[in-house]
MARLUM-878510 format. One line per 8 residues: number of its first residue (from 1); their letters; for each residue x, y, z of N, C-alpha, C. Coordinates in steps of 0.001 Angstrom, whole numbers. Example, Ala and Ser with C-alpha at 12.3 -4.5 7.8 and 13.67 -1.06 7.14 Angstrom:
BEGIN
1 = as = 13190 -5690 7800 12300 -4500 7800 13200 -3300 7800  12850 -2250 7080 13670 -1060 7140 12900 30 7870
***
This chain:
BEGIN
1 = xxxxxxxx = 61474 26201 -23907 60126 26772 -24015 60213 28213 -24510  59013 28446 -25432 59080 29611 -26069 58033 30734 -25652  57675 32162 -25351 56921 32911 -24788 56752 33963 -25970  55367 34054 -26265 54962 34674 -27372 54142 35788 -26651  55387 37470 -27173 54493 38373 -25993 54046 39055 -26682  53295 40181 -27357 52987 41494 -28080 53195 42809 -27031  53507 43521 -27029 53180 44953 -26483 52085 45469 -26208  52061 45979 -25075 50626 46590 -24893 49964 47420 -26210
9 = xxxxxxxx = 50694 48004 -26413 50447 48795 -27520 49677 48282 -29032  50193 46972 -29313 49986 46001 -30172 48671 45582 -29757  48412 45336 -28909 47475 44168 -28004 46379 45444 -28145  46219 46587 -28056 45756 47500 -27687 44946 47274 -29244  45483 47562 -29900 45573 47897 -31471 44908 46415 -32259  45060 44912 -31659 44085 44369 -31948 42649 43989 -31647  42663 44591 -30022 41288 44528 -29900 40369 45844 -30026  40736 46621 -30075 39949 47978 -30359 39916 48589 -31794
17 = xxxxxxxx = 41405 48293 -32327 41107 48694 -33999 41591 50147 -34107  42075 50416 -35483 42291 51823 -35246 41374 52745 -36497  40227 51433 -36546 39105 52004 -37218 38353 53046 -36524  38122 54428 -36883 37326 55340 -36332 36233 54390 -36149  35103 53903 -36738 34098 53293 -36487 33833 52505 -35803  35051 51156 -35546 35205 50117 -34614 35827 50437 -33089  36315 51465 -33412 36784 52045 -32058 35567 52972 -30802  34500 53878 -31974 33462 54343 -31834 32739 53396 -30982
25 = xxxxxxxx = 32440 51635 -31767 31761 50951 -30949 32517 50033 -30346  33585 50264 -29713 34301 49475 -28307 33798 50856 -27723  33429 52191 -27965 33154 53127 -26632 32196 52550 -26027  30924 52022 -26662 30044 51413 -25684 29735 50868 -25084  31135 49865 -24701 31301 49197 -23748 31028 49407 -22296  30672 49512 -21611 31187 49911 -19521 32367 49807 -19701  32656 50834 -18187 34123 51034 -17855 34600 50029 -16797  33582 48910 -16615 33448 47308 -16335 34291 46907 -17369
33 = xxxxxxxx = 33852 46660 -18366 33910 45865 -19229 34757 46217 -19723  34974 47374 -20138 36578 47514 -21041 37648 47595 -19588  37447 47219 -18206 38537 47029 -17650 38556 45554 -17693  37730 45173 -17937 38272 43289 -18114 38948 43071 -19420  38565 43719 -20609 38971 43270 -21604 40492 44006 -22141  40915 44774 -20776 42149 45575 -21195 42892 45125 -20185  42226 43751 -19422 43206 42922 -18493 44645 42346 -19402  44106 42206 -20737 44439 41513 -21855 45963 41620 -22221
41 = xxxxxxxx = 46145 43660 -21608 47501 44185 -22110 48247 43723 -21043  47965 43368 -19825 49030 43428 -18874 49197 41930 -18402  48726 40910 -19579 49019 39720 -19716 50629 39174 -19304  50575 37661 -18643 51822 37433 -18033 52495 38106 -16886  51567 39217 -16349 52282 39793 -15087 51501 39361 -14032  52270 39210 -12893 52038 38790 -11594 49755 39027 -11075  49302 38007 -10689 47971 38740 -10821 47339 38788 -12230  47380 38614 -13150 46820 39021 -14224 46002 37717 -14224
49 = xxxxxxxx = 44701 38389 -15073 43351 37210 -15540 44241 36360 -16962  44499 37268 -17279 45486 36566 -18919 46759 35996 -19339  47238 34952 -19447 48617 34542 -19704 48925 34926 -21437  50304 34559 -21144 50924 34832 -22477 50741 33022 -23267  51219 32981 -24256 50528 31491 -25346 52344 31059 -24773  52715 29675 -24338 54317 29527 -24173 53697 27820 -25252  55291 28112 -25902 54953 27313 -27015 56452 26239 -26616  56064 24977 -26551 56250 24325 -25662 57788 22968 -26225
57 = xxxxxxxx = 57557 22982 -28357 58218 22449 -28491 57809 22755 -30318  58593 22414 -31534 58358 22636 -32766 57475 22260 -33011  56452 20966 -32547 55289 20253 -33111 54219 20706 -32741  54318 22099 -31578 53037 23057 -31391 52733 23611 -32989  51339 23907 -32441 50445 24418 -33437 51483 25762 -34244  51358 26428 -33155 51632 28158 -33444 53037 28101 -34504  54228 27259 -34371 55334 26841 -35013 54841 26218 -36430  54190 24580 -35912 53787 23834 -37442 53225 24500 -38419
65 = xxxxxxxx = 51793 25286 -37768 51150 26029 -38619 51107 27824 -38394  52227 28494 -38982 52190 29729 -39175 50953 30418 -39608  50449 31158 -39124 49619 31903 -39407 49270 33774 -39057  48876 34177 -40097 48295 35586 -39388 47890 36339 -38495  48297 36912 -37655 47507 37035 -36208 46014 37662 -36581  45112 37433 -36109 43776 38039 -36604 42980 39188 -35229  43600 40373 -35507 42812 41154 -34666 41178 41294 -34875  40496 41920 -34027 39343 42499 -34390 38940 43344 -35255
73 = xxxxxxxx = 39644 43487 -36050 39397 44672 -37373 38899 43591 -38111  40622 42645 -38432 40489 41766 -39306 39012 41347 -39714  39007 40813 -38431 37357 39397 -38078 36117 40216 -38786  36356 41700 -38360 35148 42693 -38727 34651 42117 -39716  36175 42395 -40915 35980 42826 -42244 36143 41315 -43123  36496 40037 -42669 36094 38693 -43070 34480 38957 -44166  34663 38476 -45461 33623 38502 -45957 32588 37234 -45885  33294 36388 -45629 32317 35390 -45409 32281 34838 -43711
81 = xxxxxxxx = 32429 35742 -42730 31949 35731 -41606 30686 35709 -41198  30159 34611 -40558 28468 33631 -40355 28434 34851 -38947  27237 35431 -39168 26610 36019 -38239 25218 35107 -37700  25172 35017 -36374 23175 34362 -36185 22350 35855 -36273  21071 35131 -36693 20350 36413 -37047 18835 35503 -36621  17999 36367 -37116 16836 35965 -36308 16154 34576 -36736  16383 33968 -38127 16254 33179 -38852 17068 31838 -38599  18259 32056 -38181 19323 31316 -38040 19422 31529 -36959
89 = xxxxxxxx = 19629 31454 -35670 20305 31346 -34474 20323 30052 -33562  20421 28949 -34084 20603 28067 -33185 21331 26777 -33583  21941 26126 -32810 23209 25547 -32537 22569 24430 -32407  22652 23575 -33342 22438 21627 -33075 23332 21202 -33100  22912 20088 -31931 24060 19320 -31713 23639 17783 -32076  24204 16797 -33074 24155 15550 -33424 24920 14481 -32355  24962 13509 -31788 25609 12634 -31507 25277 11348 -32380  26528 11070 -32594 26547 9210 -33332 27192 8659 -32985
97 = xxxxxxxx = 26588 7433 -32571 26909 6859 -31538 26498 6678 -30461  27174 5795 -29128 27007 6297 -27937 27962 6672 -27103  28166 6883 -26015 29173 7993 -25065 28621 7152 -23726  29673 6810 -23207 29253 6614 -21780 29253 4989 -21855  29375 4043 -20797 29105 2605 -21036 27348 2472 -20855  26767 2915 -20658 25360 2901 -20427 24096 4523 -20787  23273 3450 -21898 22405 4909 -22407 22239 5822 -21727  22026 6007 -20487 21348 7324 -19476 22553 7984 -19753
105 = xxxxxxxx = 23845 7474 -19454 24928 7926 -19377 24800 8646 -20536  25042 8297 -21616 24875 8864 -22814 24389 9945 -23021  22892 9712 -22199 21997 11197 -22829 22622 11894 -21468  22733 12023 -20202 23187 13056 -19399 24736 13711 -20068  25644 12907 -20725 26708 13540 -20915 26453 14834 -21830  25664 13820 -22777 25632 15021 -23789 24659 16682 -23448  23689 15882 -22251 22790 16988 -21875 23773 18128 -21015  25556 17643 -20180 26230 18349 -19890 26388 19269 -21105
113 = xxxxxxxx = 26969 18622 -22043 27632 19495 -23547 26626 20466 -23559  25637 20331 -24077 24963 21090 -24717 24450 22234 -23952  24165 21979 -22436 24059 23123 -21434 25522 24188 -21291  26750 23564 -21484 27845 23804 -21338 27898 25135 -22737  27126 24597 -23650 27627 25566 -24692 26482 26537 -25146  24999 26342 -24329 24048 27353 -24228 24820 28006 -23292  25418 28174 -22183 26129 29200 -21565 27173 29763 -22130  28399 29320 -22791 29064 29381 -23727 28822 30397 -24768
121 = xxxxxxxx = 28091 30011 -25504 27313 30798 -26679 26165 31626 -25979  25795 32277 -25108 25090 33050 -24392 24187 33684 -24953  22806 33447 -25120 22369 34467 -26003 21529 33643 -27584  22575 32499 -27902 21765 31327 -28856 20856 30400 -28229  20419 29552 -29152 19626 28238 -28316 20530 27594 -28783  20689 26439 -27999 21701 25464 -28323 20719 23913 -28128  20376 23186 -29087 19341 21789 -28924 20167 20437 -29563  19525 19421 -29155 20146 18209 -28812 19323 17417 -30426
129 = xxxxxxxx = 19881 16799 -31818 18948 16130 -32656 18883 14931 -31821  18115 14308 -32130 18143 12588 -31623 18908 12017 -31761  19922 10735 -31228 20973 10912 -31257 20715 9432 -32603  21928 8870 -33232 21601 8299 -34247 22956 7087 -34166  22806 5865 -34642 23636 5104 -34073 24558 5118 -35607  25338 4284 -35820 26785 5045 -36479 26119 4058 -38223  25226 2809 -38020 24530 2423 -39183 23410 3132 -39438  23232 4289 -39232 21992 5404 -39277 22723 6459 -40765
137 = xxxxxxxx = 24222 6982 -40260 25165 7931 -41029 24970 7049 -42711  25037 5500 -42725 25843 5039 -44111 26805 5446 -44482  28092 5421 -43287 29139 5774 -43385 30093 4852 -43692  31199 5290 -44256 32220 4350 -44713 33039 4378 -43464  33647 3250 -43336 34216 2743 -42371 35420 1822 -42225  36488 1833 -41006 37719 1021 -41325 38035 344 -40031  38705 -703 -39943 39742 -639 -38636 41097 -166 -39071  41803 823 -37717 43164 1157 -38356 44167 419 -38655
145 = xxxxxxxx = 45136 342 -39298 46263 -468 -39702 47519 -162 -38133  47146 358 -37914 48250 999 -36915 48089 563 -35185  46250 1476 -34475 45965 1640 -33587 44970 14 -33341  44223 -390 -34437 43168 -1483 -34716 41775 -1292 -33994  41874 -174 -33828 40331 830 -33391 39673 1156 -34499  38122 1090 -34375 37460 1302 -36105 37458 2704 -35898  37268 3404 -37163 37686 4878 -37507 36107 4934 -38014  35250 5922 -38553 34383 6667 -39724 34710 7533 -39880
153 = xxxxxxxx = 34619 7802 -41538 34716 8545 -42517 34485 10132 -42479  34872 10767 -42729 34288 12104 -41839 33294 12997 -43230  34109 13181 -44158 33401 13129 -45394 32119 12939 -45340  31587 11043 -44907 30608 10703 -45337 29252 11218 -44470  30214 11608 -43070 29347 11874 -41622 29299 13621 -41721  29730 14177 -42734 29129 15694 -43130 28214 15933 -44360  27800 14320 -45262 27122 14690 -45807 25517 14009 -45434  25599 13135 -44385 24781 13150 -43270 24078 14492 -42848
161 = xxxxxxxx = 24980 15169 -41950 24553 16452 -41518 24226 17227 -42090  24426 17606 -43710 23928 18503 -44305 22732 18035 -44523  22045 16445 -44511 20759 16624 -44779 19985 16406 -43533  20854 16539 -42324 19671 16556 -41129 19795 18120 -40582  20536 19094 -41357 20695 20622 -40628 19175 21028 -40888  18449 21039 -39668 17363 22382 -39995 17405 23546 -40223  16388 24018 -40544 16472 25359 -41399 16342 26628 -40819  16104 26297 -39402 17046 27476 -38552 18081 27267 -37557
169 = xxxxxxxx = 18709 26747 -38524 20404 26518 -37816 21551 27008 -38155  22310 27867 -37057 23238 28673 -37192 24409 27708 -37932  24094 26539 -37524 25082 25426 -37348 24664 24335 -36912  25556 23706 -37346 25187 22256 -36595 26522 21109 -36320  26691 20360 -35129 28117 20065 -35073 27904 18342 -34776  28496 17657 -35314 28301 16293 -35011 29589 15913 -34031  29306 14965 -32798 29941 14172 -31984 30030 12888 -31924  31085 12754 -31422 31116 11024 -31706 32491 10748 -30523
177 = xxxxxxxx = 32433 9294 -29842 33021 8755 -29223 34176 7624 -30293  33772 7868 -31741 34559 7008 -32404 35644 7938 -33015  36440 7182 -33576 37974 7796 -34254 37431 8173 -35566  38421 9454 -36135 37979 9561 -37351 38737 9318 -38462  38599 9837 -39945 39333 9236 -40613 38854 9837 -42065  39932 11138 -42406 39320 12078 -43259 39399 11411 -45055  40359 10634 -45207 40642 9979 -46459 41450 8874 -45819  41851 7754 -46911 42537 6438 -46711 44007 6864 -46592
185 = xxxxxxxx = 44457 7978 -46855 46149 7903 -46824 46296 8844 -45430  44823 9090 -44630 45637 9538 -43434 45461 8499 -41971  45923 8794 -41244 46121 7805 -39662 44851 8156 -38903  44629 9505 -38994 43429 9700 -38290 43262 11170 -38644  41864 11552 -38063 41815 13332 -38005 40976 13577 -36761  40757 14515 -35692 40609 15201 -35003 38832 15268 -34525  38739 16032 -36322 37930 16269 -36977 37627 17407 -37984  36456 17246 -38577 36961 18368 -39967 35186 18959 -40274
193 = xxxxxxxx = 35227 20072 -40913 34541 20841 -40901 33901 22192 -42218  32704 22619 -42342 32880 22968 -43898 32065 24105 -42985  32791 25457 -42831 32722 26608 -42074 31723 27601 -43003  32172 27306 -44227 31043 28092 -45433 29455 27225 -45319  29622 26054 -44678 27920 25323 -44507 27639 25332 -43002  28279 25393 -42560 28059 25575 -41018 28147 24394 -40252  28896 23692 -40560 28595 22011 -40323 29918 21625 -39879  30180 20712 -38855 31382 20372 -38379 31147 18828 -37724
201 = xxxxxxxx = 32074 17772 -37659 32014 16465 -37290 33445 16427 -36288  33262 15935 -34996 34288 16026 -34093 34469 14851 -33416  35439 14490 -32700 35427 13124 -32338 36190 13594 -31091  36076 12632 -29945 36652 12908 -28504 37652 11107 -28122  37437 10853 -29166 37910 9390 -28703 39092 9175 -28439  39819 10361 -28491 41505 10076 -28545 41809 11065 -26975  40673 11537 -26421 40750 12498 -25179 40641 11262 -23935  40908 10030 -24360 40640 9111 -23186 42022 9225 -22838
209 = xxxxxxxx = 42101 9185 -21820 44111 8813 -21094 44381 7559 -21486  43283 6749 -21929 44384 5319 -22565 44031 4986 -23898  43978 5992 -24420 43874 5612 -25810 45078 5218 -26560  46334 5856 -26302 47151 5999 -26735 48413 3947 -26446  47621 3395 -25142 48734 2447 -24823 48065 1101 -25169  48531 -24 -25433 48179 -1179 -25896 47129 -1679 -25115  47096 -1034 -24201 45280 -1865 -23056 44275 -1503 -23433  44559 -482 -23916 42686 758 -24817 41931 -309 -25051
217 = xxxxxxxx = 40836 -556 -24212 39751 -1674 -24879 38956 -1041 -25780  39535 -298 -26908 38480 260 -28196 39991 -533 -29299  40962 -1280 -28546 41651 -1925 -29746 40569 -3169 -29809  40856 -3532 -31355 39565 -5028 -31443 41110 -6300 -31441  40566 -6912 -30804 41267 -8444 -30252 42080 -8748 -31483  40963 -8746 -32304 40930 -9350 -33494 41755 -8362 -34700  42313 -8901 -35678 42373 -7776 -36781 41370 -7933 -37976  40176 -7991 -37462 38795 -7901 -38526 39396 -6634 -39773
225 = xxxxxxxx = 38198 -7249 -40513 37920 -6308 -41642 36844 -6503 -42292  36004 -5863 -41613 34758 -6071 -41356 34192 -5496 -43048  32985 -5759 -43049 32167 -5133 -44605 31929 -3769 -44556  32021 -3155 -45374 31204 -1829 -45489 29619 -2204 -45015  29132 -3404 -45385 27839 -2610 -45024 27130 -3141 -43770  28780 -4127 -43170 27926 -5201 -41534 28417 -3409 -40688  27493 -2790 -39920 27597 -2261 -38744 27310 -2948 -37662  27112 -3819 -37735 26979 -4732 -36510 28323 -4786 -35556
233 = xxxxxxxx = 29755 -4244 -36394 30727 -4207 -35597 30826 -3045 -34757  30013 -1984 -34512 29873 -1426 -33964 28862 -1256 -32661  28227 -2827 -32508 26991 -2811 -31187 27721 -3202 -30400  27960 -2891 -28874 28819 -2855 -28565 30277 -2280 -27899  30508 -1523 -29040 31781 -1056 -29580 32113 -321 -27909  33252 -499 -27246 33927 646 -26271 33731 1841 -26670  33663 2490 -25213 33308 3942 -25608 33666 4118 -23870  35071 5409 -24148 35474 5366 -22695 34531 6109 -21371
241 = xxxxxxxx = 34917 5831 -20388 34316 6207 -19032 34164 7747 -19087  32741 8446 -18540 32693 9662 -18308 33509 10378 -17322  34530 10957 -17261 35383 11430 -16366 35434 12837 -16755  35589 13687 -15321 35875 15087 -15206 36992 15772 -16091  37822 14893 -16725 39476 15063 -17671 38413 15402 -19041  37682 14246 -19353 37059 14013 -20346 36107 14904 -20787  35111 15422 -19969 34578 16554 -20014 34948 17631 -19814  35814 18268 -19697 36995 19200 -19605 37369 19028 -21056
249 = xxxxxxxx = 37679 18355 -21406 38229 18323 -22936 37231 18282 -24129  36710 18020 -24194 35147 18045 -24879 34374 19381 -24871  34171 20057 -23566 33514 21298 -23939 34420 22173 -24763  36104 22140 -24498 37017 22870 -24678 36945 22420 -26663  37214 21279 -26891 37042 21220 -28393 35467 21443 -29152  34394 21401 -28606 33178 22080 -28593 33089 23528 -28973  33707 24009 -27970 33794 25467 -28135 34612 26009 -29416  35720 25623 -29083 36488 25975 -30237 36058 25732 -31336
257 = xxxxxxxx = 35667 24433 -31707 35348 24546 -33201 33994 25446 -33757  32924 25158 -32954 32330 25931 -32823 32345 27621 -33049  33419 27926 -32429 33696 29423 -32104 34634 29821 -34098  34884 28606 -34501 35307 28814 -35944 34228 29028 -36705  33320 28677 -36567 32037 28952 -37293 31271 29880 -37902  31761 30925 -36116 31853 32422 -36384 32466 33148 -36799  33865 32226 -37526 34725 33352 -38149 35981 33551 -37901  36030 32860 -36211 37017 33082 -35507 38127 32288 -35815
265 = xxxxxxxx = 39166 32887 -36034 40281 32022 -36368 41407 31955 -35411  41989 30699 -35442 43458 30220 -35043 43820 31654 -33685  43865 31749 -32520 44086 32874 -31618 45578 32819 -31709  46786 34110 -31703 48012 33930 -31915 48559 35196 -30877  47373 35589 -30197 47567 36692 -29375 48601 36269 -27681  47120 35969 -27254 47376 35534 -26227 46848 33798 -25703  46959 33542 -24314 46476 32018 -23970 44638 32153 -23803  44277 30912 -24674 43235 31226 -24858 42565 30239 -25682
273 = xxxxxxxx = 41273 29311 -25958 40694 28418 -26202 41047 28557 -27549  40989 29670 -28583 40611 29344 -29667 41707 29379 -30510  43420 28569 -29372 44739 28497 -29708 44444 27100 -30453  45019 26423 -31768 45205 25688 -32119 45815 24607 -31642  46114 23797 -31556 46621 22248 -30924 46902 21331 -32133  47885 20613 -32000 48438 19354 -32612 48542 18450 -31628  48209 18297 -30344 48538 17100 -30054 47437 17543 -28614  47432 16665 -27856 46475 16581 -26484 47325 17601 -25326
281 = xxxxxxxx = 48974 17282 -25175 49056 18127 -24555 48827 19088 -24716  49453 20019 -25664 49220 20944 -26054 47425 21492 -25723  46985 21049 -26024 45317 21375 -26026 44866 21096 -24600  45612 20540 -23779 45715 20888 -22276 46038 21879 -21866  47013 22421 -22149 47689 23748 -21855 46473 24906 -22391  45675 24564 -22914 44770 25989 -23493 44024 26701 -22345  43469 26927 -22075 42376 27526 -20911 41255 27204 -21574  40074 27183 -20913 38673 26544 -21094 37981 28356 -21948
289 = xxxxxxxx = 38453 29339 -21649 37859 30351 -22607 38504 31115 -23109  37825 32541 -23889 38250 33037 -24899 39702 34274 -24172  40304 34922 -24525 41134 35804 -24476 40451 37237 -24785  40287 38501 -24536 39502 39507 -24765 39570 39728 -26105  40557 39317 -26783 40287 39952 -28368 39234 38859 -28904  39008 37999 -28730 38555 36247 -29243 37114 37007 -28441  37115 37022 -27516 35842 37187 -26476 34883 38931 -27327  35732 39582 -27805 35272 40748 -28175 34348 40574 -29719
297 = xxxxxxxx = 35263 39735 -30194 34544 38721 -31300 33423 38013 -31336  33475 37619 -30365 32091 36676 -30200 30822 37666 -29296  30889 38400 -28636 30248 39443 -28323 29893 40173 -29411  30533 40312 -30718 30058 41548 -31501 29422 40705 -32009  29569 39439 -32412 28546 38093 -33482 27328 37928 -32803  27336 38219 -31059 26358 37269 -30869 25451 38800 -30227  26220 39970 -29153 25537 40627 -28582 25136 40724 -27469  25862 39523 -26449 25287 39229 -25046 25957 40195 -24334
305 = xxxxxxxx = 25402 40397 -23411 26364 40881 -21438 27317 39896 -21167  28153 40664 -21131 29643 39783 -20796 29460 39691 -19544  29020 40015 -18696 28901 39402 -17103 27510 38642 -17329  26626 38653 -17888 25685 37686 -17901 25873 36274 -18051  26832 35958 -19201 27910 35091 -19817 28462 34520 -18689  29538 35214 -18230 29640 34498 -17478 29315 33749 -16302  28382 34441 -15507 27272 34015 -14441 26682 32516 -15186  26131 32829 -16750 26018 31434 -17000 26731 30513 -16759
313 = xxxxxxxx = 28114 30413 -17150 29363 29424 -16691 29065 29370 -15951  29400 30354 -14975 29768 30245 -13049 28450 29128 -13115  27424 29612 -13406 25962 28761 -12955 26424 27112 -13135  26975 26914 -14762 27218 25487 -15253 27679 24409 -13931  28860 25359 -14035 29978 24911 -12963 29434 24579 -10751  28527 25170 -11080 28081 25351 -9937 26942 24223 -9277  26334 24517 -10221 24503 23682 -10128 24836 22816 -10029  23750 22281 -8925 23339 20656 -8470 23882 20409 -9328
321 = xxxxxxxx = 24758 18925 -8904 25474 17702 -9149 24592 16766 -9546  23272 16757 -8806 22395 15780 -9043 21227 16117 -9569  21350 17178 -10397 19785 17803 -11204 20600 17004 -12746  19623 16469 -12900 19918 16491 -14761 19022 17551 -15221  19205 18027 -16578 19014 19020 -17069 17871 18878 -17748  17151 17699 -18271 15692 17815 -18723 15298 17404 -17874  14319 18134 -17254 13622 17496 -15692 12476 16959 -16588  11644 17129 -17638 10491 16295 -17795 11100 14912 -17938
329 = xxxxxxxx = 12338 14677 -18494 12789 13031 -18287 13053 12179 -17299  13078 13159 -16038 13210 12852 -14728 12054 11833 -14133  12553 10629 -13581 11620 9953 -13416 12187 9624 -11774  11508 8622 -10874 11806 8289 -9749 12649 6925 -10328  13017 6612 -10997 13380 5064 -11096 14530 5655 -11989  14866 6544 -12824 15872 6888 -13619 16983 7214 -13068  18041 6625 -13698 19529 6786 -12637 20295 8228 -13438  20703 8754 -11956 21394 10163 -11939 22992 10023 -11942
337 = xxxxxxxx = 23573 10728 -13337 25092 10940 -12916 25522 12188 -12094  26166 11830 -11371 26953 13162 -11185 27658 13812 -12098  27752 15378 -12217 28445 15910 -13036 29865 16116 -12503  31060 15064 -13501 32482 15510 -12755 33053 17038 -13042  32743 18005 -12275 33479 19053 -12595 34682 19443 -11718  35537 18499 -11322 36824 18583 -10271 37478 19568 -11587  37757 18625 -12755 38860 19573 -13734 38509 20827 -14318  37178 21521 -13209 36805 22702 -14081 37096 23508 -13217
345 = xxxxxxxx = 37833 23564 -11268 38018 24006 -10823 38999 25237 -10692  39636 25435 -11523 40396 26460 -11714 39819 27546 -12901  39369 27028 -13509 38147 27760 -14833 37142 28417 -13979  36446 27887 -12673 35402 28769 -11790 36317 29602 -11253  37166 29605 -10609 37696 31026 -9975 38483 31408 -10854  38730 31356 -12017 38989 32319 -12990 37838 32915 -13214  36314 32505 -13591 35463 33135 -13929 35082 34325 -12568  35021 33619 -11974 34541 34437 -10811 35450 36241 -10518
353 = xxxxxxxx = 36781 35732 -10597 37693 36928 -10661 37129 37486 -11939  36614 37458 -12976 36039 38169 -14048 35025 38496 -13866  33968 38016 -13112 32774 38594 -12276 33138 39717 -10983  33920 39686 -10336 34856 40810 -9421 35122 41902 -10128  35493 41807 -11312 35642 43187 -11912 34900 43937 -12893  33714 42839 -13113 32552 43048 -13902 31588 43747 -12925  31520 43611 -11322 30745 44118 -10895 31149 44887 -9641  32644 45430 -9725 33271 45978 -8804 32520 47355 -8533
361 = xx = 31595 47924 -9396 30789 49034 -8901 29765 49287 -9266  29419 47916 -8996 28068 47573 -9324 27047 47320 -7404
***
């Protein structure tokens, strides 16, 4: 195992800048706030809010894909860095498909997401389009040669979204419980994204714990090869169990891609969401938020109270188990999930210790 450290000094120098001007406005921070975000230098020591990135084997991200470290100067001075502005500020979210073995299920999961990333994004609106079933996209479509799970096209499911983005949208991000599949000569993709349109297509289907072994009931029995234009192989279709692992992993690739939108690139600093991943472990190992240089970034894009922010989390994490989140849909006969947040338990008293020093003299 490998430990990727910088110097205080370094660390110092990417989040503050040694721009007279950018340095000018980190002064206006609280002496709150720049003690949380200068937790950052004394990363990896005993007590600290911040770990160091430990890189775990060659097929990590940080190894496969070399890249630039991107301080806060950098991000400043990005010319095609998406700011929200008064015109643009809000965050749609698409689902295609369904999620969950049963519709309610469906719409509460996603009503988690999307609350998950109005706190998240602090400060945007974050709204739900209607959700659209996968013969809605006119997407091209496969079963794999390999896994025998059907894949869509990702291509075809971003040029979808460009014609359902409204016209005050910061962005807009499509979800899906199905596999994806960026061209015919690859196995699969993740998901993929056009950062200059604001538009991104993501898939969670490979975040199930059995996706990977011959029982996955999203393999088809059969080795069909179905038509381009029967979607009928998709009514039906598996779509794994809502679990606390699962939602844990979902807000975490949510965020992140998301948080690219703004500009933010590949984190090479410290441990921290908006670290790249090649594989699931790896993207286990991340932490559910940003690192102070990543976090200083998204504060200058968006403008919120960094203890407000987080009180939102803390709130996420906290609130009734048994409130769903659009109460006008709330009926006496409508069935309630619980929200699994067991795997977010170490993410709340991390937040909370960041609320301790956000309001230590307060």
């Amino acid at each position: 195992m490998k430990v990727i450290q910088y110097t205080p000094e370094k660390l110092q120098t990417a989040l503050v800048s040694n721009s007279q001007y950018l340095t000018k406005v980190y002064s206006k921070y609280t002496k709150e706030e720049k003690r949380l975000l200068e937790e950052g230098f004394h990363a990896g020591q005993p007590g600290s809010l911040f770990q160091l990135i430990t890189v775990h084997s060659d097929s990590d991200w940080i190894l496969a894909h070399p890249e630039e470290p991107e301080d806060f100067e950098a991000f400043y001075r990005k010319p095609y860095r998406k700011t929200p502005n008064e015109s643009q500020s809000t965050i749609y979210i698409q689902t295609i498909g369904s999620f969950g073995e049963v519709a309610a299920q469906t719409d509460q999961y996603v009503e988690w997401l999307r609350d998950y990333c109005q706190a998240f994004f602090y400060g945007l609106s974050v709204k739900l389009l209607p959700a659209v079933a996968v013969s809605e996209t006119k997407c091209s479509f496969r079963v794999n040669s390999n896994s025998y799970n059907l894949q869509i096209l990702t291509g075809d499911l971003l040029q979808f979204l460009k014609k359902r983005k409204p016209k005050d949208a910061f962005c807009i991000v499509g979800i899906t419980m199905i596999d994806l599949y960026p061209k015919d000569s690859w196995n699969f993709v993740f998901g993929q994204a056009s950062l200059t349109q604001g538009m991104g297509v993501f898939s969670f289907a490979r975040y199930d714990d059995n996706f990977y072994k011959r029982s996955y009931a999203g393999r088809l029995k059969k080795h069909l090869q179905p038509r381009q234009e029967d979607y009928s192989v998709f009514d039906g279709y598996y779509t794994p169990p809502i679990t606390s692992t699962l939602l844990l992993r979902s807000c975490k690739t949510m965020t992140h891609e998301i948080g690219h939108m703004f500009g933010i690139s590949h984190c090479q600093w410290l441990s921290c969401v908006m670290q790249g991943s090649n594989h699931l472990d790896e993207s286990d190992r991340r932490p559910l938020d940003f690192c102070p240089i990543c976090l200083r970034k998204l504060q200058f894009a968006i403008g919120f109270n960094i203890a407000e922010r987080y009180k939102a989390l803390l709130h996420w994490m906290e609130e009734d188990q048994t409130q769903t989140s659009v109460k006008a849909s709330a009926s006496h006969t409508a069935p309630h999930f619980t929200k699994p947040t067991e795997a977010f338990n170490a993410s709340k008293l991390w937040v909370c210790r960041c609320l301790e020093i956000l309001e230590k003299d307060q």
